[in-house]
N, CA, C and O of each residue as an XYZ file, in Angstrom:
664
protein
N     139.908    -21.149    -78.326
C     138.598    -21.689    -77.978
C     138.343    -23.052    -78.593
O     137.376    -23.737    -78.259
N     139.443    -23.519    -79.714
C     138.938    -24.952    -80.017
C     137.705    -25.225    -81.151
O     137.053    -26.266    -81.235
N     137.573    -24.149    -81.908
C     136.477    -23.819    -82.712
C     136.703    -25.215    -83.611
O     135.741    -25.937    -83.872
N     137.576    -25.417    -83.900
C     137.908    -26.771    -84.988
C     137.390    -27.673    -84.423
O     136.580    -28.224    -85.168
N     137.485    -28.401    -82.830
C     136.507    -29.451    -82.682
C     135.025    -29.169    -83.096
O     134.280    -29.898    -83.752
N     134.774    -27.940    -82.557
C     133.041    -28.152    -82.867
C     132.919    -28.202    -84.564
O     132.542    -29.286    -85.010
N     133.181    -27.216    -85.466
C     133.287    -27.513    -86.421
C     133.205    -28.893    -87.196
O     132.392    -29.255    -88.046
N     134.357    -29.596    -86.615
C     134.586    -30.891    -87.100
C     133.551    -32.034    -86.395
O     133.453    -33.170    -86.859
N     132.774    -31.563    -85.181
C     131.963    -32.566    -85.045
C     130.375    -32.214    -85.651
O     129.702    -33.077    -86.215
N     130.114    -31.433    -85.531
C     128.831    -30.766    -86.492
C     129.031    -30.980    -87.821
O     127.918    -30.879    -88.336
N     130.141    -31.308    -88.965
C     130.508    -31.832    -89.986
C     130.342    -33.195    -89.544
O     129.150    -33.497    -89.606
N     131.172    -34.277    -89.059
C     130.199    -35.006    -88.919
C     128.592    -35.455    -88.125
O     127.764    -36.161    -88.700
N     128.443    -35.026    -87.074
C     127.094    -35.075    -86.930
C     125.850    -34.865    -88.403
O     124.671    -35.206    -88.494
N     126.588    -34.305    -89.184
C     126.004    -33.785    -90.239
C     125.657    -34.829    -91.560
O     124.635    -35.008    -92.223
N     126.729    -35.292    -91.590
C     127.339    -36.663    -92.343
C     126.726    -37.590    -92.198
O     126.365    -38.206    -93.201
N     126.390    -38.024    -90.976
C     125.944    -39.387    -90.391
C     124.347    -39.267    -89.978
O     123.654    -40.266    -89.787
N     123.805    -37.777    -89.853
C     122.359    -37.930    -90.273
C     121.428    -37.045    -91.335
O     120.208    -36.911    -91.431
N     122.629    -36.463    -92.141
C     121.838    -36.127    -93.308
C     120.257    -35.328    -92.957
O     119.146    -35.420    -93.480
N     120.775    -34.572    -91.874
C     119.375    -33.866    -91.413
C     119.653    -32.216    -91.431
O     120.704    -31.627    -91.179
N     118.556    -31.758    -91.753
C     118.685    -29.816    -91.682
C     119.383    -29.171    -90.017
O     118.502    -28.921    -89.194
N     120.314    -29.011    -89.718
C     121.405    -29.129    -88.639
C     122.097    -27.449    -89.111
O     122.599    -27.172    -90.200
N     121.917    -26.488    -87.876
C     122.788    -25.570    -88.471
C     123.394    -25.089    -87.393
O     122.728    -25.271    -86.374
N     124.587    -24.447    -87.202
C     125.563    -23.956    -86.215
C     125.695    -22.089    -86.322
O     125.631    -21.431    -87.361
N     125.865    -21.628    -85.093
C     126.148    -20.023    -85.480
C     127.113    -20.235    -84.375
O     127.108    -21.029    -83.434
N     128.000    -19.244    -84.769
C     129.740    -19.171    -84.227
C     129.241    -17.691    -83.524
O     128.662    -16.792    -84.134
N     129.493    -17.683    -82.559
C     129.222    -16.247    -81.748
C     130.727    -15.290    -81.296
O     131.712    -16.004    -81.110
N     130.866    -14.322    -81.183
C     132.165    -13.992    -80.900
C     132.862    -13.303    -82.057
O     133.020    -13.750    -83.193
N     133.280    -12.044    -81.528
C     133.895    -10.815    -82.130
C     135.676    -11.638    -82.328
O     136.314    -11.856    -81.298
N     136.193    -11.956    -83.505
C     137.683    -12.081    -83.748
C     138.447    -10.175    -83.175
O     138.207     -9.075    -83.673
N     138.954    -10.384    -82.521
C     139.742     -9.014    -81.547
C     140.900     -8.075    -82.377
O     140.934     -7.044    -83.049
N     141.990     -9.317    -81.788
C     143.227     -9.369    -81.922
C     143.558     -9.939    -83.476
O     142.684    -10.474    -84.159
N     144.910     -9.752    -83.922
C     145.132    -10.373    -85.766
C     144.950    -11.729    -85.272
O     144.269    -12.557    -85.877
N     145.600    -11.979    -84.091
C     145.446    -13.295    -84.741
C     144.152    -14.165    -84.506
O     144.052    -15.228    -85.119
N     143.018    -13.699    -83.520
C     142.080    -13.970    -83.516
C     141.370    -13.963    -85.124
O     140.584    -14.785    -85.594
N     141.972    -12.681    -85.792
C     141.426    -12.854    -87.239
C     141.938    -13.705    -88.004
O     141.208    -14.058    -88.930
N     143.240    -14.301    -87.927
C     143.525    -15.460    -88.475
C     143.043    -16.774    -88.628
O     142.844    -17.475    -89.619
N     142.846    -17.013    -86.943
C     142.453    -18.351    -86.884
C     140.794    -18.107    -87.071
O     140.077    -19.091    -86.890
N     140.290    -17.077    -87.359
C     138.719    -16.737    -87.829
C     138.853    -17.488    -89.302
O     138.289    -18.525    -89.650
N     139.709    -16.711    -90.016
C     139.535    -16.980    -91.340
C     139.859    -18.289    -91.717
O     139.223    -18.915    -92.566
N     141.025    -18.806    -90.990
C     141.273    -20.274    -90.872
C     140.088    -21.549    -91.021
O     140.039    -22.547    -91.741
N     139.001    -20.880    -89.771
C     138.018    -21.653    -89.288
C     137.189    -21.750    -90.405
O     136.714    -22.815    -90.799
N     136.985    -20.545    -90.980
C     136.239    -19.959    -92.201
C     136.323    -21.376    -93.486
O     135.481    -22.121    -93.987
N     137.856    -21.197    -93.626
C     138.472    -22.046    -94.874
C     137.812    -23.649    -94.299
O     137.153    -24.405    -95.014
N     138.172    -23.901    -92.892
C     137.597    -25.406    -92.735
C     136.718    -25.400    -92.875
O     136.497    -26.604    -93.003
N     135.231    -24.611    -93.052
C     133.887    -24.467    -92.741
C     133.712    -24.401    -94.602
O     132.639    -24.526    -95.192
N     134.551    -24.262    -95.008
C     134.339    -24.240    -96.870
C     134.524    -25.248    -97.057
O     133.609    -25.955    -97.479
N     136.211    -25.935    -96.752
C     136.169    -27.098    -97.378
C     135.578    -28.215    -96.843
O     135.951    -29.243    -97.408
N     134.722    -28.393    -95.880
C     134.014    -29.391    -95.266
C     132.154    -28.996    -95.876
O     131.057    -29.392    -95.480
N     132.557    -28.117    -96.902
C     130.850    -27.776    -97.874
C     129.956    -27.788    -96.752
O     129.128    -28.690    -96.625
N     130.079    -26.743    -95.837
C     129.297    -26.321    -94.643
C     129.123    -25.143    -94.484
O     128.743    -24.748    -93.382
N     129.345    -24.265    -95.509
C     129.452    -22.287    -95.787
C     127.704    -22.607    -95.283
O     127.459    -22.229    -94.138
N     126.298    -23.384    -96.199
C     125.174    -23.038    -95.758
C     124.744    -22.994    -94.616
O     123.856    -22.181    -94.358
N     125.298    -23.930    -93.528
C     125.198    -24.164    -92.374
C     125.844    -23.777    -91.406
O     125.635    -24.220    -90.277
N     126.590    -23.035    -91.626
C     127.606    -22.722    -90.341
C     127.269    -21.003    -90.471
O     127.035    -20.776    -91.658
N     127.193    -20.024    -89.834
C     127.117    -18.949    -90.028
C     127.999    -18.379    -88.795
O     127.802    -19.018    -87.761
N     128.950    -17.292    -88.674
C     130.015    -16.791    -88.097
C     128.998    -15.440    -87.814
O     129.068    -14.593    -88.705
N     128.155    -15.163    -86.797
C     127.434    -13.937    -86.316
C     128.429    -12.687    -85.833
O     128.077    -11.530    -86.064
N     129.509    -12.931    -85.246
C     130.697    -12.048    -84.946
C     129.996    -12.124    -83.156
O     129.255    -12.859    -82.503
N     130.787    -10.870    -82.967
C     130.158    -10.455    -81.563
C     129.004     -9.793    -81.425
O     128.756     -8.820    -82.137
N     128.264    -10.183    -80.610
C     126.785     -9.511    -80.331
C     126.583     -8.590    -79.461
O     127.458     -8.819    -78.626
N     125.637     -7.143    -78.893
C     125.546     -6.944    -78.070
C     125.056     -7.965    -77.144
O     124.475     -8.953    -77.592
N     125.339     -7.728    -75.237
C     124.492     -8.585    -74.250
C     123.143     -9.052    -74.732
O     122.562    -10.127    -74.883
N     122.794     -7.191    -74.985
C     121.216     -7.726    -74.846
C     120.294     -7.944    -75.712
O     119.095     -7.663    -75.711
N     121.415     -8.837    -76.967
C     120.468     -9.701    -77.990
C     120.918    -11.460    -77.329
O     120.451    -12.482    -77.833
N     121.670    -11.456    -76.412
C     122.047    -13.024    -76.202
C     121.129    -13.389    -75.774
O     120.972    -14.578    -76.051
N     119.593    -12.584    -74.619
C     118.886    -13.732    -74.497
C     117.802    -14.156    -75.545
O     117.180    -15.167    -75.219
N     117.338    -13.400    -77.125
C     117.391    -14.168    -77.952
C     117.751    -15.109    -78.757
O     117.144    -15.884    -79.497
N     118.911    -14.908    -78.479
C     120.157    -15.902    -79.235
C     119.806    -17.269    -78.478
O     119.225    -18.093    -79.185
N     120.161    -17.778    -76.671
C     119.836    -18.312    -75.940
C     118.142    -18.863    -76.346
O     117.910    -20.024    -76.010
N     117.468    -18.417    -76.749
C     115.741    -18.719    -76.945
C     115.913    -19.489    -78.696
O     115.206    -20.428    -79.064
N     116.851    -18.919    -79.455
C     116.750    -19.859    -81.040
C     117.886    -21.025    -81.231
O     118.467    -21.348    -82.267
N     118.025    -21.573    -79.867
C     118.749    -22.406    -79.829
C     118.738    -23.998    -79.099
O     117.589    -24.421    -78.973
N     119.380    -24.559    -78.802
C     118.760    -25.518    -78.397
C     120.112    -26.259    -77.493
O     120.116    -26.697    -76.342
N     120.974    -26.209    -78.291
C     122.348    -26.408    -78.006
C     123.384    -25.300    -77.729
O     123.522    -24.488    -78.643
N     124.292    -25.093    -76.395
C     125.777    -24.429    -76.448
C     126.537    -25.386    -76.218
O     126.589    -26.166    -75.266
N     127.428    -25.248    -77.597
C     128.959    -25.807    -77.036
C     129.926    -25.679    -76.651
O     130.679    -25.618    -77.623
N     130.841    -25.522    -75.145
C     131.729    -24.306    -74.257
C     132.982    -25.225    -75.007
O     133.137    -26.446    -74.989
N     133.804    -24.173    -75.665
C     135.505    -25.599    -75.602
C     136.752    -24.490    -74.946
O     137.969    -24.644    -75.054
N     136.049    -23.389    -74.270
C     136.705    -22.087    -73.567
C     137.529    -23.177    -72.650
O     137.080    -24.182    -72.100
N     139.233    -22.530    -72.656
C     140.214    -23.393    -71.033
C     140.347    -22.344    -70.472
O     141.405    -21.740    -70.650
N     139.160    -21.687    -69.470
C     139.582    -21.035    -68.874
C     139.832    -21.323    -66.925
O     140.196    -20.630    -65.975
N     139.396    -22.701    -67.135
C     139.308    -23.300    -65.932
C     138.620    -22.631    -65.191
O     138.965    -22.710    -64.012
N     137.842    -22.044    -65.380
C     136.417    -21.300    -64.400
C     135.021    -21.689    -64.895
O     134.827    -22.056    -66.054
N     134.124    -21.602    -64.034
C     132.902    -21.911    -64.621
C     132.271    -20.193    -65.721
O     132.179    -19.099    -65.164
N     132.058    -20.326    -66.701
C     132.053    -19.196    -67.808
C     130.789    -18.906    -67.654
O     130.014    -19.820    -67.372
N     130.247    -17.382    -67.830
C     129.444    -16.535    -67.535
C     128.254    -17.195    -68.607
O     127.048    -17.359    -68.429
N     129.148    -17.505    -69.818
C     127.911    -17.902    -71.129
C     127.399    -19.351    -70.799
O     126.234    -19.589    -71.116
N     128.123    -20.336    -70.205
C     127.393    -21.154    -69.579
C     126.453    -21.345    -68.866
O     125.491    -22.044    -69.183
N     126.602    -20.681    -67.666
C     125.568    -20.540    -66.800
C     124.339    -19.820    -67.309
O     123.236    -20.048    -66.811
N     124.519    -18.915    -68.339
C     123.279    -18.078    -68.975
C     122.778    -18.716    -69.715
O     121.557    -18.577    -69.788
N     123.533    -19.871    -70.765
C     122.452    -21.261    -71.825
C     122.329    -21.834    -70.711
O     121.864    -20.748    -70.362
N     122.278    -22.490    -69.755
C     121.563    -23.176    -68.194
C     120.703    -22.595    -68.064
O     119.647    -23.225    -68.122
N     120.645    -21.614    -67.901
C     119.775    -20.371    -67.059
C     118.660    -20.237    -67.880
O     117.507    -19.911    -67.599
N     119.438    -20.689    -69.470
C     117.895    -20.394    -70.618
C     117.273    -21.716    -71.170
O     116.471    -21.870    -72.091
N     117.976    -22.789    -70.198
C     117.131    -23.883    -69.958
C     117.896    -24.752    -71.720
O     117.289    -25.583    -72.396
N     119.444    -24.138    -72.049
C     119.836    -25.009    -73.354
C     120.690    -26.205    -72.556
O     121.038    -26.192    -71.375
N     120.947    -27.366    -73.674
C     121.861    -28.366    -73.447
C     123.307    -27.940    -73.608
O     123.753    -27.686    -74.728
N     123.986    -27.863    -72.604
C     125.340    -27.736    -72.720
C     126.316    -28.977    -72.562
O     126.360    -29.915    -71.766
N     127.180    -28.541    -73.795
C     128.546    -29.564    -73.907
C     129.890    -28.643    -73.433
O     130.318    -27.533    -73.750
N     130.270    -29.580    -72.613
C     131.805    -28.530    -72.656
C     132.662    -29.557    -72.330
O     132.485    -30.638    -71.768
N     133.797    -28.909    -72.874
C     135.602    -29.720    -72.921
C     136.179    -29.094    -71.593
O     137.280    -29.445    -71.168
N     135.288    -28.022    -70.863
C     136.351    -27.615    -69.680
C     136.134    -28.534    -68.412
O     135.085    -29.001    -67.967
N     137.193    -28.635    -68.043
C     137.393    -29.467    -66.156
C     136.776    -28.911    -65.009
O     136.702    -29.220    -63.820
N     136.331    -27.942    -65.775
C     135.632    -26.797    -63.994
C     134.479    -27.622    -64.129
O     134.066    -27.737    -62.974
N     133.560    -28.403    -65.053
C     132.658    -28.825    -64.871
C     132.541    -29.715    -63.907
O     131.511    -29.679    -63.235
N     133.344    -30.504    -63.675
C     132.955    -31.812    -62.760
C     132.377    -31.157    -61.369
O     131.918    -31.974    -60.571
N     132.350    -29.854    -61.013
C     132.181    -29.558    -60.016
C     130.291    -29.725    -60.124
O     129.796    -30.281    -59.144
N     129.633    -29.427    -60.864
C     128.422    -29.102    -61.210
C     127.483    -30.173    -61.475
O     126.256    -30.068    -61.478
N     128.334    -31.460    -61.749
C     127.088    -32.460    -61.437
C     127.192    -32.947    -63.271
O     128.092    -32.868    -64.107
N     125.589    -33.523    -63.301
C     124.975    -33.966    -64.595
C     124.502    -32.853    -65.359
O     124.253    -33.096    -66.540
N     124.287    -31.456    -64.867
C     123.313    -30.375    -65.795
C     124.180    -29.733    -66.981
O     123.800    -28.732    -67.588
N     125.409    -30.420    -67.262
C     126.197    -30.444    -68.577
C     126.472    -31.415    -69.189
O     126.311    -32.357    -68.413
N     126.846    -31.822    -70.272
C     127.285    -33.378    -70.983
C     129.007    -32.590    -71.324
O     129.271    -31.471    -71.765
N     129.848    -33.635    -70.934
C     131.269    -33.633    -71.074
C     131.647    -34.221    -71.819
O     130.984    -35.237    -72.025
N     132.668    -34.059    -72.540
C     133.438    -34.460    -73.884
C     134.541    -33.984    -73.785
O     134.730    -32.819    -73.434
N     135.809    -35.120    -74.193
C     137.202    -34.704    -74.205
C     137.930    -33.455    -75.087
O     137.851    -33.224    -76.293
N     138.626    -32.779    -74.082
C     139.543    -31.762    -75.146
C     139.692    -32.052    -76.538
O     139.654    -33.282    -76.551
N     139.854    -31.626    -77.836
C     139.854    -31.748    -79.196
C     139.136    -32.926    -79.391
O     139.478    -33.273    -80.522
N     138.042    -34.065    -78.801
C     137.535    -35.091    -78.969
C     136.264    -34.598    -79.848
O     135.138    -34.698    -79.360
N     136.402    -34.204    -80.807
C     135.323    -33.896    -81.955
C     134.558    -35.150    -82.258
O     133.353    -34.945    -82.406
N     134.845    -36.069    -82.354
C     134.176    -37.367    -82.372
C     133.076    -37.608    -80.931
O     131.852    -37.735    -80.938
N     134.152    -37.610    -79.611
C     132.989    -37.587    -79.103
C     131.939    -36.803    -78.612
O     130.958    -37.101    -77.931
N     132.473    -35.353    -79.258
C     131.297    -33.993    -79.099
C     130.171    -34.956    -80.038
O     129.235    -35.614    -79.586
N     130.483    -34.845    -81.125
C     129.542    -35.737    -82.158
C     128.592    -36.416    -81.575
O     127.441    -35.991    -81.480
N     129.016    -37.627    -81.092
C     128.272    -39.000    -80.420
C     127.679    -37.885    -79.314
O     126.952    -37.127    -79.956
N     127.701    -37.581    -78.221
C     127.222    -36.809    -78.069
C     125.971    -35.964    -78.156
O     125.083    -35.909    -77.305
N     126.034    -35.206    -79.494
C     125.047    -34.408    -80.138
C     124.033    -35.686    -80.724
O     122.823    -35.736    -80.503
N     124.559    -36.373    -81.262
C     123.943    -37.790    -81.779
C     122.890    -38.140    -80.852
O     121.724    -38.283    -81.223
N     123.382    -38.323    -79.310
C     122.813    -39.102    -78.374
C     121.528    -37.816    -78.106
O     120.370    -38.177    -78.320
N     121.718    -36.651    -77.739
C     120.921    -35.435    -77.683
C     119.671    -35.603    -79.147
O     118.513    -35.190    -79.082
N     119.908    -35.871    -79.618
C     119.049    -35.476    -81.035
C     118.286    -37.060    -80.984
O     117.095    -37.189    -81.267
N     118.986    -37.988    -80.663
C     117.871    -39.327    -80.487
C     117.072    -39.418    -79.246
O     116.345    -40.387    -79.025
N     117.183    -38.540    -78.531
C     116.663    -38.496    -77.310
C     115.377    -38.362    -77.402
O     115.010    -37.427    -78.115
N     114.222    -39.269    -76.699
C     113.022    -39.125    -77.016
C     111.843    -37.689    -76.734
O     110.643    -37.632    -77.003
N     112.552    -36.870    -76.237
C     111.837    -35.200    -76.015
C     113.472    -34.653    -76.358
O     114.518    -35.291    -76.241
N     113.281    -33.343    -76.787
C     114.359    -32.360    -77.322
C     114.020    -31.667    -76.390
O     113.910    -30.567    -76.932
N     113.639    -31.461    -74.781
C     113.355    -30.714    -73.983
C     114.068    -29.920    -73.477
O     115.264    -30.022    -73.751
N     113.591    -28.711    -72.452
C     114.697    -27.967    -71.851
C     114.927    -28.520    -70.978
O     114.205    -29.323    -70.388
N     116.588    -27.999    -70.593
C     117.486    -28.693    -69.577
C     116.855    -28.060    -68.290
O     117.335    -27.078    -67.724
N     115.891    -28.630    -67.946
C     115.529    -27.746    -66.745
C     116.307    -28.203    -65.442
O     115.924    -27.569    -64.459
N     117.097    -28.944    -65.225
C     117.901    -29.436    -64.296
C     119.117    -28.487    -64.685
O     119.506    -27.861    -63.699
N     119.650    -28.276    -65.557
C     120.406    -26.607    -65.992
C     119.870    -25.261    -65.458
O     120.609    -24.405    -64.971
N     118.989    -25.177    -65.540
C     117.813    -23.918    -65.421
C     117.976    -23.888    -63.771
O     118.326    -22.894    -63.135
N     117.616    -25.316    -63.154
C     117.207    -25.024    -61.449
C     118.746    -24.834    -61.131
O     118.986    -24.014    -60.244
N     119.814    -25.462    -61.717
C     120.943    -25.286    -60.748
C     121.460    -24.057    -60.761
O     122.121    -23.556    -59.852
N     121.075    -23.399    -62.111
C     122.079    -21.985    -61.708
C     120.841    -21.009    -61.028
O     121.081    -19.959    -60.432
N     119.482    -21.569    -61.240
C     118.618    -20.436    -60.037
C     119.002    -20.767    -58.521
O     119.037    -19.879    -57.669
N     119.310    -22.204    -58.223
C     119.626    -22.495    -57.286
C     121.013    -22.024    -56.647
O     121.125    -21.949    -55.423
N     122.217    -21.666    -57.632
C     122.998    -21.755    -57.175
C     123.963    -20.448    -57.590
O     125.090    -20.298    -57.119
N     123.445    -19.678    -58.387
C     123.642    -18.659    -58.840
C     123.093    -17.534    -59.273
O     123.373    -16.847    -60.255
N     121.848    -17.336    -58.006
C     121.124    -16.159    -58.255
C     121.299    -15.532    -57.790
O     121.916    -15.805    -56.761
N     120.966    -14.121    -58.037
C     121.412    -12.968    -57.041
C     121.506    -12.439    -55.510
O     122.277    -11.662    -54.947
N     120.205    -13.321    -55.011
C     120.276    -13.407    -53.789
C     121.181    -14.229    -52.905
O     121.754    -13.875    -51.874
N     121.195    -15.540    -53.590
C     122.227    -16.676    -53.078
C     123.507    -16.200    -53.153
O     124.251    -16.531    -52.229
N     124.014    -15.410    -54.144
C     125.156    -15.042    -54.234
C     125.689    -13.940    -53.059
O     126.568    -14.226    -52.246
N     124.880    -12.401    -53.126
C     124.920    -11.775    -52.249
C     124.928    -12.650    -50.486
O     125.911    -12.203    -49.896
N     124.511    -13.215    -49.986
C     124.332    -13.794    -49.005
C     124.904    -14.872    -48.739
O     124.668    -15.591    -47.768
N     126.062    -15.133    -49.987
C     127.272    -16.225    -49.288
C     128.387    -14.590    -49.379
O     129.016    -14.344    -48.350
N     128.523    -13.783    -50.360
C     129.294    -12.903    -49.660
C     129.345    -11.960    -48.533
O     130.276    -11.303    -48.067
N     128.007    -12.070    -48.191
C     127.951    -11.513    -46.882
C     128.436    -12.528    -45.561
O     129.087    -12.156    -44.584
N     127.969    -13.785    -45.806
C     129.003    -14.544    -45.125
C     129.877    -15.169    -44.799
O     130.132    -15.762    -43.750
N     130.748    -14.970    -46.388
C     132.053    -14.874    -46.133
C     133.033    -14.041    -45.701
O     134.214    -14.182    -45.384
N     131.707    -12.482    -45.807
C     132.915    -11.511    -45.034
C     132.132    -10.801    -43.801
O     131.640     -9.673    -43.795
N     132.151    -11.965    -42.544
C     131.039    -11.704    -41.609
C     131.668    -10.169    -40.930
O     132.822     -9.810    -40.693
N     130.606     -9.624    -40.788
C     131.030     -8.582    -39.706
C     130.996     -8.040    -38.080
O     130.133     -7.637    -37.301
N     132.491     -8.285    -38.055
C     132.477     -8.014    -36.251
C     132.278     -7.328    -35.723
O     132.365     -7.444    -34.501
């Protein structure tokens, strides 16, 4: 998932404005080596003196994410799964600013901000540009596209006509 860019750009974002800034890491470590590179992430999150600010929540049930989604303001996707991701569309849906490193985005327009694979610098600039922004508002241009384009009805009713019946 690339946890080290965000890490490393929220360390600096952090650096360069010396402001109360905090991150929560979402997601159950599975597999060993998911626990590895957990603890790994862990050690960078120490030695970058960010243990107060960074907090590792693990995995959540569903149905605390749309609180999670409501105490937030920012998601950052660095998932390659070359699909548009379920947790994306749901921080859209909850009206957050999304950053992502994946390529499925270009399909979707402006209602995400893009940043290069491992480009932790320019996740940073980025978050920078978000936080000088003169309203910290919701992405409601996030919000309309996935009601627009991924609601239940819209959905049902392109599969009904993609599988017309003769």
């Amino acid at each position: 998932k690339d946890l080290e860019t965000v890490i490393l750009a929220f360390a600096k974002v952090v650096r360069d404005r010396g402001e109360e800034l905090f991150l929560d890491i979402v997601g159950a470590a599975i597999t060993q080596s998911d626990k590895e590179y957990e603890q790994a992430l862990r050690e960078l999150v120490k030695n970058r003196l960010l243990s107060h600010r960074i907090q590792f929540l693990g995995g959540l049930p569903y149905s605390q994410m749309p609180r999670v989604y409501a105490e937030h303001d920012i998601l950052v996707h660095t998932s390659r799964t070359g699909s548009i991701d379920k947790v994306v569309l749901e921080a859209l849906g909850s009206g957050l600013t999304v950053f992502t490193s994946s390529e499925a985005y270009q399909y979707i327009g402006d209602v995400v901000a893009r940043f290069g694979q491992n480009d932790y610098k320019g996740l940073a600039e980025g978050i920078e540009k978000y936080l000088d922004s003169a309203t910290l508002a919701r992405n409601e241009k996030g919000r309309e596209y996935v009601e627009r384009h991924h609601n239940l009805k819209n959905v049902i009713t392109e599969i009904i006509n993609y599988f017309p019946i003769s």
